[in-house]
N, C-alpha and C positions, 0 to 999 in steps of 0.2 A: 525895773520891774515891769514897766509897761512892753519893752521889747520881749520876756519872757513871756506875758501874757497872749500876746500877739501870735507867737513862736505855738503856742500851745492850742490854741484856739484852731490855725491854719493844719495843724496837724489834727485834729479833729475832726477837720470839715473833710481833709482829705481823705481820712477814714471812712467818716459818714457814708463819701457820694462813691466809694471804692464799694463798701456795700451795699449801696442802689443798685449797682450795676451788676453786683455778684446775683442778689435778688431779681435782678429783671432777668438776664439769662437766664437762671433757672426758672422762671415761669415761662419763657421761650421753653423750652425745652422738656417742660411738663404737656406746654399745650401740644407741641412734636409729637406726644407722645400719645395722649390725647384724639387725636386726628389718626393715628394710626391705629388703635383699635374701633374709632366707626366707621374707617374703610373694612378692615377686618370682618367688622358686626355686619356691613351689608354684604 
């Protein structure tokens, strides 16, 4: 029981920090985008 728990837990986490990552690119890439229309604006 405890190996299954363990097994489920680490796939969890895997997911979690899979979606930090997804989350931080995309705020890279907002800010990208971001910075190209206040060059634009001056």
């Amino acid at each position: 029981m405890k190996r299954i728990l363990s097994g489920i837990f680490l796939l969890a986490a895997m997911l979690a920090l899979a979606g930090c990552n997804t989350v931080q690119g995309l705020g890279k890439d907002i800010e990208k985008g971001g910075e190209i229309i206040q060059r634009s604006a001056q």
